[in-house]
Backbone as numpy.savetxt, mean C-alpha at the origin, in Angstrom:
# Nx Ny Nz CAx CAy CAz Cx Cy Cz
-4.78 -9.24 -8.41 -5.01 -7.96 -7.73 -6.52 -7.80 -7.54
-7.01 -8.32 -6.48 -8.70 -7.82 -6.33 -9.26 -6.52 -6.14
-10.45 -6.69 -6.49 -11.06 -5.21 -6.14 -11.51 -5.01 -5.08
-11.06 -4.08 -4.16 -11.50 -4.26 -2.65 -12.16 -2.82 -2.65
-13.19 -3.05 -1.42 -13.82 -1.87 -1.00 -13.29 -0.45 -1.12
-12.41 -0.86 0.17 -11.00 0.45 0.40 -10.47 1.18 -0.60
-10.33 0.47 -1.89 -10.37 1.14 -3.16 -11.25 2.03 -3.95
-12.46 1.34 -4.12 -13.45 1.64 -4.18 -14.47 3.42 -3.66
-14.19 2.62 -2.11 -14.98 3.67 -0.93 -13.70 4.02 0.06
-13.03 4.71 -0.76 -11.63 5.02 0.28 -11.73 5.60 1.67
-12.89 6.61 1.27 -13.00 7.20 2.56 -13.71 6.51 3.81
-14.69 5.13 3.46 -15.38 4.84 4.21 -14.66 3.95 5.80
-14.37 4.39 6.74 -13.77 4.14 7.43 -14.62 3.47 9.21
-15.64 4.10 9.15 -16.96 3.51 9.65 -18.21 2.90 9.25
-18.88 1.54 9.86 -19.72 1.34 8.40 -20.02 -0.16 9.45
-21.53 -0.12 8.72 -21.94 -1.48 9.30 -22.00 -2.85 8.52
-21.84 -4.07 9.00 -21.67 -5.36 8.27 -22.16 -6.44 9.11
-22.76 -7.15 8.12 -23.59 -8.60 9.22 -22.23 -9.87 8.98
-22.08 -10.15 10.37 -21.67 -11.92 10.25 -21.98 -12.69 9.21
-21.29 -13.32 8.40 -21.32 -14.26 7.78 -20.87 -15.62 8.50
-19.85 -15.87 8.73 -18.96 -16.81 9.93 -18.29 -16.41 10.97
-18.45 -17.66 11.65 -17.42 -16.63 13.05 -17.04 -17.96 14.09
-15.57 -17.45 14.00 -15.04 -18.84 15.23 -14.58 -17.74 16.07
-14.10 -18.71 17.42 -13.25 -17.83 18.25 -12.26 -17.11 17.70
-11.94 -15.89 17.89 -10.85 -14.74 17.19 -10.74 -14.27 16.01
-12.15 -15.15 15.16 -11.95 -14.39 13.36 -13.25 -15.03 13.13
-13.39 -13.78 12.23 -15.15 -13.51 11.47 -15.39 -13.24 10.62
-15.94 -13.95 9.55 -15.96 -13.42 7.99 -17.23 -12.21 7.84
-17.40 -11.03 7.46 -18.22 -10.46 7.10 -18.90 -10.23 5.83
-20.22 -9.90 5.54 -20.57 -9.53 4.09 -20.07 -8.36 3.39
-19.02 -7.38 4.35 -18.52 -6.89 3.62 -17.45 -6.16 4.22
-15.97 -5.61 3.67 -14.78 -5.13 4.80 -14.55 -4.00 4.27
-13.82 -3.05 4.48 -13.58 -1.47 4.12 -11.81 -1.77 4.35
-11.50 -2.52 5.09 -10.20 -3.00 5.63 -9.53 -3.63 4.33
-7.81 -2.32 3.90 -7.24 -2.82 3.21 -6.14 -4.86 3.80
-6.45 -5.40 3.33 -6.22 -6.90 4.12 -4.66 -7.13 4.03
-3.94 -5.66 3.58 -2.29 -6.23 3.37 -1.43 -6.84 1.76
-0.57 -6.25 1.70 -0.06 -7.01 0.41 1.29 -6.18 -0.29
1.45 -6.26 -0.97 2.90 -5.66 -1.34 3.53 -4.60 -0.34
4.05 -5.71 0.62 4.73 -5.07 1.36 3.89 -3.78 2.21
2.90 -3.79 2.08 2.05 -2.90 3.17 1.13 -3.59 4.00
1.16 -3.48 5.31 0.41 -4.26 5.96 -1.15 -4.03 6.28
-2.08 -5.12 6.52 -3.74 -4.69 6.94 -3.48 -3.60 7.77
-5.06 -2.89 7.33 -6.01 -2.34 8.42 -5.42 -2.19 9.61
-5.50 -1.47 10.48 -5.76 -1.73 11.87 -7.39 -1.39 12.20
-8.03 -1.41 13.41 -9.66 -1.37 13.08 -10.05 -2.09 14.87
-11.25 -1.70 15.09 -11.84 -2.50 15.93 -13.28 -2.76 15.38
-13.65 -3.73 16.10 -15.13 -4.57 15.43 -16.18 -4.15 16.92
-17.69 -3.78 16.77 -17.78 -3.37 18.05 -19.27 -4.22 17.47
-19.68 -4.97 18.62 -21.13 -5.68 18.26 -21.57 -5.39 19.46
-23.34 -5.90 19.75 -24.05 -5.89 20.61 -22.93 -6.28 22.47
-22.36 -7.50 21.68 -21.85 -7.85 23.03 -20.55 -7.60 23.43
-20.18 -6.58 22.84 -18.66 -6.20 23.39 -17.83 -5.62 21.66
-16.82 -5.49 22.14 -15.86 -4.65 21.43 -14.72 -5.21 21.26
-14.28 -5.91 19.66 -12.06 -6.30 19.97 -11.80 -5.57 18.75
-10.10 -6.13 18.91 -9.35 -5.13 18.29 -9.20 -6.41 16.44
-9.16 -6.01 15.78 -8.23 -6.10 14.32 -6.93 -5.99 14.41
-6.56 -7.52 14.15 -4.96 -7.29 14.17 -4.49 -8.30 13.17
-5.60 -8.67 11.91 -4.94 -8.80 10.74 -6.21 -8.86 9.94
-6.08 -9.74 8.85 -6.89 -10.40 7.90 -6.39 -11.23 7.00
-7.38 -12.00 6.76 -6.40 -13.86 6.09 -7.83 -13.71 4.99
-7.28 -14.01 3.61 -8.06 -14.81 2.86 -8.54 -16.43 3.05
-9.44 -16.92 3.08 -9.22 -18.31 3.46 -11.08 -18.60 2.64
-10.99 -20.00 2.19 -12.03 -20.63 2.11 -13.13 -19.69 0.98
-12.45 -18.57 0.03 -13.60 -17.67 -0.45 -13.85 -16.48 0.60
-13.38 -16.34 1.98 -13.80 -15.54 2.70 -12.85 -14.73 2.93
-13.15 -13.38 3.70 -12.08 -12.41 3.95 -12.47 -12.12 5.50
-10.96 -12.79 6.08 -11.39 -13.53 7.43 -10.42 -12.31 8.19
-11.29 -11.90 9.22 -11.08 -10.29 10.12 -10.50 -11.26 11.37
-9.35 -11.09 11.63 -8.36 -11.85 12.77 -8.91 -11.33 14.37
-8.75 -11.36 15.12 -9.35 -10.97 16.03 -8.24 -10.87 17.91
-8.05 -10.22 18.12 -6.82 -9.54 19.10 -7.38 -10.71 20.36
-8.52 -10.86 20.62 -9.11 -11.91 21.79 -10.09 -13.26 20.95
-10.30 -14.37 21.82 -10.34 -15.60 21.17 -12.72 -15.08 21.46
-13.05 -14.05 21.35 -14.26 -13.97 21.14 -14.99 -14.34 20.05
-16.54 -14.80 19.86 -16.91 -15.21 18.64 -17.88 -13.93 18.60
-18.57 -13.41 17.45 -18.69 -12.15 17.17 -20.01 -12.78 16.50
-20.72 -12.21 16.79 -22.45 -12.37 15.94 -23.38 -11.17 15.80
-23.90 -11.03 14.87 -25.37 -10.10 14.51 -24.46 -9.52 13.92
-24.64 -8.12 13.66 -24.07 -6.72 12.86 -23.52 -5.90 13.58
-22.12 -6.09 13.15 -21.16 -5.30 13.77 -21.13 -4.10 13.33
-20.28 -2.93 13.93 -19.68 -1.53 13.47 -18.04 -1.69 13.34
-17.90 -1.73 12.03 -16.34 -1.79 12.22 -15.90 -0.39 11.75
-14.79 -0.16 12.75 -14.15 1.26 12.86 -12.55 0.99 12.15
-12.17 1.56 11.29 -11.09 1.10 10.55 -10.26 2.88 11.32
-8.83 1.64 12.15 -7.97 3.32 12.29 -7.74 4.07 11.22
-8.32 5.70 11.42 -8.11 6.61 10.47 -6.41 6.78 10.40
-5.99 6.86 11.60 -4.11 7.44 11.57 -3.13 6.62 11.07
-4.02 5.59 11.32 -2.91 4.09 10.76 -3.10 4.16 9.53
-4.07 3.99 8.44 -4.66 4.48 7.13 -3.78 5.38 6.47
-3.91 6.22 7.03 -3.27 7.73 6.72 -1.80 7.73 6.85
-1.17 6.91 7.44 0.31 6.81 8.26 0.69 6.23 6.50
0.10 5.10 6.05 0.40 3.60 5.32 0.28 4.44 3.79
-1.14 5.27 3.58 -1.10 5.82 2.72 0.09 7.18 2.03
0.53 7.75 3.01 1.82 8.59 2.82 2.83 7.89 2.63
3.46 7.08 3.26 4.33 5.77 3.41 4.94 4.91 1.55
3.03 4.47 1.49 2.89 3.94 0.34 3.50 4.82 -1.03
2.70 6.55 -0.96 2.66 7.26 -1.92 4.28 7.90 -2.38
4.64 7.85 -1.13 6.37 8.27 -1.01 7.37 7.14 -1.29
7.07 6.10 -1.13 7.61 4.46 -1.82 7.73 5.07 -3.79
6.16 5.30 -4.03 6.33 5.86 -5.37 6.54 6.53 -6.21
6.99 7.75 -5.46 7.85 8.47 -5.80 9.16 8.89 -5.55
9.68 7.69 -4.45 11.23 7.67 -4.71 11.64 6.50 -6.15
10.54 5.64 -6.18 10.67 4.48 -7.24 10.24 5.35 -8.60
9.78 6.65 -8.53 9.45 6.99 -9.97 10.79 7.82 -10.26
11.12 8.08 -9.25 12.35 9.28 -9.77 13.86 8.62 -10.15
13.72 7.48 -8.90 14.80 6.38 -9.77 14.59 5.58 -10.59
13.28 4.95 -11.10 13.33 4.74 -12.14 13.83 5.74 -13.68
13.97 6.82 -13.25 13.97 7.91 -14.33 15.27 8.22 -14.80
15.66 8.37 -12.77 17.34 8.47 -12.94 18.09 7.77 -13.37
17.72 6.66 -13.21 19.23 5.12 -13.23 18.27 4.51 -14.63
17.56 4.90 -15.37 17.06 3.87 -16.95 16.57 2.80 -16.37
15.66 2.98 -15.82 14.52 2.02 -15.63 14.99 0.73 -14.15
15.00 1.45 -13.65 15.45 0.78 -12.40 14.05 -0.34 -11.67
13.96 -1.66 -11.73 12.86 -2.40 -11.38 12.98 -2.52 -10.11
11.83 -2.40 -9.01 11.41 -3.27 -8.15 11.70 -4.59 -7.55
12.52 -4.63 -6.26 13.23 -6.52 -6.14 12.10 -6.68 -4.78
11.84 -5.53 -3.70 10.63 -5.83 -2.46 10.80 -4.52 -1.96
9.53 -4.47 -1.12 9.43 -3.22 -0.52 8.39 -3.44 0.89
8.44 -2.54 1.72 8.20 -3.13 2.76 7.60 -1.64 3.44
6.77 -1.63 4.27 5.93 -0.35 5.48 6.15 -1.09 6.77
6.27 0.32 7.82 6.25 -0.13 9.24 5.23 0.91 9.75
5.17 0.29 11.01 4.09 1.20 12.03 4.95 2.24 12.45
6.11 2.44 12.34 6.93 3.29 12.86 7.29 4.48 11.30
6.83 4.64 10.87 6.78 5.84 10.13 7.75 5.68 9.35
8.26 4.12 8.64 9.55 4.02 7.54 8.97 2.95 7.06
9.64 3.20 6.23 9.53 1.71 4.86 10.98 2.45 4.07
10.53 0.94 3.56 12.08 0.80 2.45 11.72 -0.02 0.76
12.38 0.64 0.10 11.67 0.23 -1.25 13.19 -0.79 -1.92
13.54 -1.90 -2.70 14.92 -2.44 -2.87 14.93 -2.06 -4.30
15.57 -2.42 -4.98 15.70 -1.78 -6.51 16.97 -2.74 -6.92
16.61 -3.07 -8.44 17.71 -3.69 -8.90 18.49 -2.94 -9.52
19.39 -2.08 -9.05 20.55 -0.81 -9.30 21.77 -1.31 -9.18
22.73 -2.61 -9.95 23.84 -2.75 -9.89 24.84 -1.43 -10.17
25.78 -1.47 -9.45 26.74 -0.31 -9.92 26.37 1.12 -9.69
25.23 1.23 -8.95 25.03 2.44 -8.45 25.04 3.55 -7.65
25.34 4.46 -7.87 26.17 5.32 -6.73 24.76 5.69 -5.80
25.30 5.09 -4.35 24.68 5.48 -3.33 24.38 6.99 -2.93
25.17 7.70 -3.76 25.26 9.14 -2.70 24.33 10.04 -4.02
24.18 9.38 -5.35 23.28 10.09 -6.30 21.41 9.45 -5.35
21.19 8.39 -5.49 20.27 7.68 -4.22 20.01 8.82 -3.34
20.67 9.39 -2.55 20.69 9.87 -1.29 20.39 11.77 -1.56
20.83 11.89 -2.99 20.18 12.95 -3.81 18.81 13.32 -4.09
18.06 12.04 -4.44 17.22 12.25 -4.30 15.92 12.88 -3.57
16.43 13.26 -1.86 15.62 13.56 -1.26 15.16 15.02 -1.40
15.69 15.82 -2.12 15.69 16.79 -2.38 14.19 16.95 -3.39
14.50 16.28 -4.81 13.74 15.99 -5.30 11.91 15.77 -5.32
12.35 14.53 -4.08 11.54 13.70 -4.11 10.09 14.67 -2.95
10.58 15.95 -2.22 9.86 16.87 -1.19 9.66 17.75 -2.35
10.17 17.73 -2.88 9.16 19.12 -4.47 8.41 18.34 -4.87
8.32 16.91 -4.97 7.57 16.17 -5.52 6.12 16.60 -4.92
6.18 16.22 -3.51 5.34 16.39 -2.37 4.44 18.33 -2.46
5.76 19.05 -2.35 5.39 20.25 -2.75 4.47 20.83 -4.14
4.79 20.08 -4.73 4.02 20.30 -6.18 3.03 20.04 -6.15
2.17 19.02 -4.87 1.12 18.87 -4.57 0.05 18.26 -5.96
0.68 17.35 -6.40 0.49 16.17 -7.78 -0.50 15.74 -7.68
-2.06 15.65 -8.53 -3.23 14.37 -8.35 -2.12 13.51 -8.37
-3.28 12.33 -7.52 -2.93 10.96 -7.81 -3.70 10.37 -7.95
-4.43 9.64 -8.95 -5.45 8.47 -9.49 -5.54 7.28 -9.41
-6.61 7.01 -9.78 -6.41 4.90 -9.84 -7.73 4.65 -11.03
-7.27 3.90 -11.86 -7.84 3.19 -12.39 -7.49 2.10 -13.47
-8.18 0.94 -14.48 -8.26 0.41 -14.28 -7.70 -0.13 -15.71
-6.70 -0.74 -16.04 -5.99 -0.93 -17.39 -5.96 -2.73 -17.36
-6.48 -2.95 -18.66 -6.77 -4.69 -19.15 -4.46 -4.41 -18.63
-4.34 -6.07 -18.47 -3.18 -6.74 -18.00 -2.00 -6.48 -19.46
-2.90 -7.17 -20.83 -1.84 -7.39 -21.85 -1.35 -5.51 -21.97
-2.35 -4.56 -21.89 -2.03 -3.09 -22.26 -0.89 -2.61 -21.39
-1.24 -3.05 -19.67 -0.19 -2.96 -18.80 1.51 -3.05 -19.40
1.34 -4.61 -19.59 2.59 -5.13 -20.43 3.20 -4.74 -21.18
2.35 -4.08 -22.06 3.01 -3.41 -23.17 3.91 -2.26 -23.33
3.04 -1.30 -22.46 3.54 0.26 -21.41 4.71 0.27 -20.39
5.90 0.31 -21.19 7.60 0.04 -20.26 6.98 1.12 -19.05
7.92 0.00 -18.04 7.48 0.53 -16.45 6.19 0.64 -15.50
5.38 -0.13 -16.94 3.85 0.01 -15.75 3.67 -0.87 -14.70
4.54 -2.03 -15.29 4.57 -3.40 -14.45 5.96 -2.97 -13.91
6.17 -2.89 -12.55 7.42 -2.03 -12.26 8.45 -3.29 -10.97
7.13 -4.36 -10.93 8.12 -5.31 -9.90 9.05 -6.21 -11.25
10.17 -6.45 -10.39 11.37 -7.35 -11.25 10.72 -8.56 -11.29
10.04 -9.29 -10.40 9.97 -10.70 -10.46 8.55 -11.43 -10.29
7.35 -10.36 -10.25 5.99 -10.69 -9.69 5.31 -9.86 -11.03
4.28 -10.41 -11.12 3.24 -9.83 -12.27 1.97 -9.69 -11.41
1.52 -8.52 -11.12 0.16 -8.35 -10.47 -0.67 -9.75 -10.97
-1.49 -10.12 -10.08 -2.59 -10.74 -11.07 -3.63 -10.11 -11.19
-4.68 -10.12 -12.28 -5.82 -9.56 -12.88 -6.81 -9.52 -12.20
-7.59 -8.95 -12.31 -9.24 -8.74 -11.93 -10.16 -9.87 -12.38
-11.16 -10.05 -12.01 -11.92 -11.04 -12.85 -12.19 -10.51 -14.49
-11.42 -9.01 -15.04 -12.54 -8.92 -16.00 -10.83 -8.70 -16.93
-10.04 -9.32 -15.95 -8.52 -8.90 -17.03 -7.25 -8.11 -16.79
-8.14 -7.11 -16.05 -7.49 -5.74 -15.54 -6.47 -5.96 -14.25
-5.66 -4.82 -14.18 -4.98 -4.02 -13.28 -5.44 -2.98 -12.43
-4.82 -2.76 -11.66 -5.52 -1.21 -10.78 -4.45 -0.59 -11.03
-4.59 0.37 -11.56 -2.33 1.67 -11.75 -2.86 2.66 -11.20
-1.86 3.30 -10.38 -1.98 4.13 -9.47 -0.99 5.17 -10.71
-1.69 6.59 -10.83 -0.82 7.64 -11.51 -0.70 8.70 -10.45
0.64 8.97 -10.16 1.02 10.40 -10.13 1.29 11.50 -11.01
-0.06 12.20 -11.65 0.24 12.89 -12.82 1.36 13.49 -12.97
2.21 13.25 -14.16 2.89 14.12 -14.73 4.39 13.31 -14.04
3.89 12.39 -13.04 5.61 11.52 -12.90 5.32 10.12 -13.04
4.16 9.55 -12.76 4.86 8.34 -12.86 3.24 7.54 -12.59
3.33 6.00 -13.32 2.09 5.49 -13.01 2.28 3.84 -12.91
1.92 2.99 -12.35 2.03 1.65 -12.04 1.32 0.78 -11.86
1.07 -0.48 -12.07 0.06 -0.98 -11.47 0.53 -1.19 -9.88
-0.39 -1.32 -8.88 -0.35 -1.41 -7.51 -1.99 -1.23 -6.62
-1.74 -2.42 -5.62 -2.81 -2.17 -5.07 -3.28 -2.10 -3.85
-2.54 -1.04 -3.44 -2.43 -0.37 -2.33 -2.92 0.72 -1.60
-3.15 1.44 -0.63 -3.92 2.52 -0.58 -2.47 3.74 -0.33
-3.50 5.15 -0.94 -2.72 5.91 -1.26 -3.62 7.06 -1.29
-2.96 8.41 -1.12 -2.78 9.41 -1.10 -3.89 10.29 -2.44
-4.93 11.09 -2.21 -5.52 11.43 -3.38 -4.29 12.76 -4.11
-3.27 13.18 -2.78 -1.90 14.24 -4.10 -1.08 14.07 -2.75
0.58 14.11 -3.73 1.00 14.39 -3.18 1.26 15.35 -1.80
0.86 16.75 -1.83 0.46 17.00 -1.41 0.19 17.24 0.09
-0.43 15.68 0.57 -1.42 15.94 1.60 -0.06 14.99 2.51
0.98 14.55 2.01 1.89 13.79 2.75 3.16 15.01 3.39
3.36 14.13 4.64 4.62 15.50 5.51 5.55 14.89 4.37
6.60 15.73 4.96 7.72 15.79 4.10 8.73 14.25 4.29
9.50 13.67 3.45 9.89 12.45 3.90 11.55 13.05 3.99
12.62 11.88 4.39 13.92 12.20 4.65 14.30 10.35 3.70
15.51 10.67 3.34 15.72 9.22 2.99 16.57 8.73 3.95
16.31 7.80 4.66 17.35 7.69 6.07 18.23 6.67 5.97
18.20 6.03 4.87 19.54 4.76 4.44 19.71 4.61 3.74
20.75 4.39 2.88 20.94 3.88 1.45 22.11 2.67 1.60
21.76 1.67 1.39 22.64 0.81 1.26 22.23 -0.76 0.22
23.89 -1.18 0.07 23.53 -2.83 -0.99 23.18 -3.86 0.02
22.68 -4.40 -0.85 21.85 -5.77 -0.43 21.91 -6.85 -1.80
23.51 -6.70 -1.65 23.99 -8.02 -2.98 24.43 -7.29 -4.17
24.63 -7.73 -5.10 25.33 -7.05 -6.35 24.43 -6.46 -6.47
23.34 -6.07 -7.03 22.19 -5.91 -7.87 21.41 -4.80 -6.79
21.23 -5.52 -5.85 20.19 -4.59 -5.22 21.09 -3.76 -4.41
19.70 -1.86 -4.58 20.11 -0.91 -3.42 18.94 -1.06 -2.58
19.03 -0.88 -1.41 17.36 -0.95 -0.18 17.84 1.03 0.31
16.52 1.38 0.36 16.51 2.98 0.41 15.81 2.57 1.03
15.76 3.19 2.91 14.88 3.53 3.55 14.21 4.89 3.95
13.19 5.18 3.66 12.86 6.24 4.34 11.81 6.72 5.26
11.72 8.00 5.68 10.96 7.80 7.29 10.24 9.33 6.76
9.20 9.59 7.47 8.46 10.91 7.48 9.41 11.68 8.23
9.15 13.20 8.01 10.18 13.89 8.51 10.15 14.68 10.05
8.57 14.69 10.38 8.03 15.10 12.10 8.34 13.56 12.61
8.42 12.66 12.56 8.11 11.24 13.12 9.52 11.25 13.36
């Protein structure tokens, strides 16, 4: 789990950076604000604007030590750019994200510790979280939504910081995927995201400073996906 900017400088969403490398359509910079994608939430969206023109961000690849900015046209990009990271897309991913964790905190609560099997964000205002819930009644699932908008209403901090790996381990439910173990920081650590007073995890994703500040969600599917797993989708509730 690295430590990225976006974590860091959440808000920084405009901001200047010099070339480091640059081929046609991707450019490593000295430094990105752009979350690069990962558990199931996808990069940034963003445009890069230099002396000689302007493209779009339409991913990011780790590669070679570098954190390589994909590029929408086959342009090569030099001097010091302005990269503009979309605020709405940000904001879309971060509600998305924060509502993933609190349908996963409340079923974890409900069903005795219900783990994590994948979870997934769209540009279209849904994601879906899977859960290893054999034998579980879909229509208690589908209860939840009730819940899960007081959650929102209660208008909850939400934090991040920074717990050594073995402490993680130790703390039932902090490590909340079934089959993946975050990996560490260079210094050991985790990043756990808390929703005071419900629920806290490691994850490293961007998110929401309270509940709060997210519209209201709807749960718009509940269904199996094999013995074991339920997939809950849900969508914002203006969208």
């Amino acid at each position: 789990m690295a430590a990225y900017l976006c974590h860091e400088a959440p808000d920084l969403l405009t901001y200047e950076a010099a070339v480091l490398e640059s081929h046609p359509g991707a450019v490593a910079l000295d430094r990105s604000a752009f979350y690069p994608g990962g558990g199931g939430q996808p990069a940034d969206q963003g445009i890069l604007a230099w002396q000689g023109g302007a493209v779009a961000v339409t991913g990011l690849e780790q590669k070679g030590g570098k954190l390589w900015h994909l590029l929408a046209e086959p342009v090569k990009v030099h001097g010091i750019v302005e990269a503009r990271i979309d605020p709405d897309f940000r904001f879309l991913m971060q509600q998305l994200h924060t509502g993933l964790h609190i349908v996963n905190a409340l079923a974890f609560k409900e069903f005795d510790g219900a783990l994590v099997t994948g979870a997934n964000m769209s540009a279209d205002g849904t994601a879906r979280i899977d859960l290893d819930l054999p034998g579980a009644d879909n229509q208690r699932l589908r209860d939840l939504e009730v819940v899960m908008n007081d959650v929102i209403d209660q208008d909850l901090p939400v934090r991040t910081f920074a717990m050594p790996l073995a402490e993680a381990a130790r703390e039932p439910g902090t490590l909340r995927s079934k089959a993946v173990t975050p990996p560490p920081q260079t210094d050991g650590s985790v990043r756990i995201v808390e929703i005071t007073g419900l629920d806290r995890q490691a994850c490293g994703g961007t998110h929401l400073t309270s509940t709060g500040e997210s519209r209201h969600l709807r749960i718009l599917k509940v269904e199996n996906k094999g013995r074991h797993n339920r997939r809950i989708k849900i969508g914002l509730a203006e969208l």
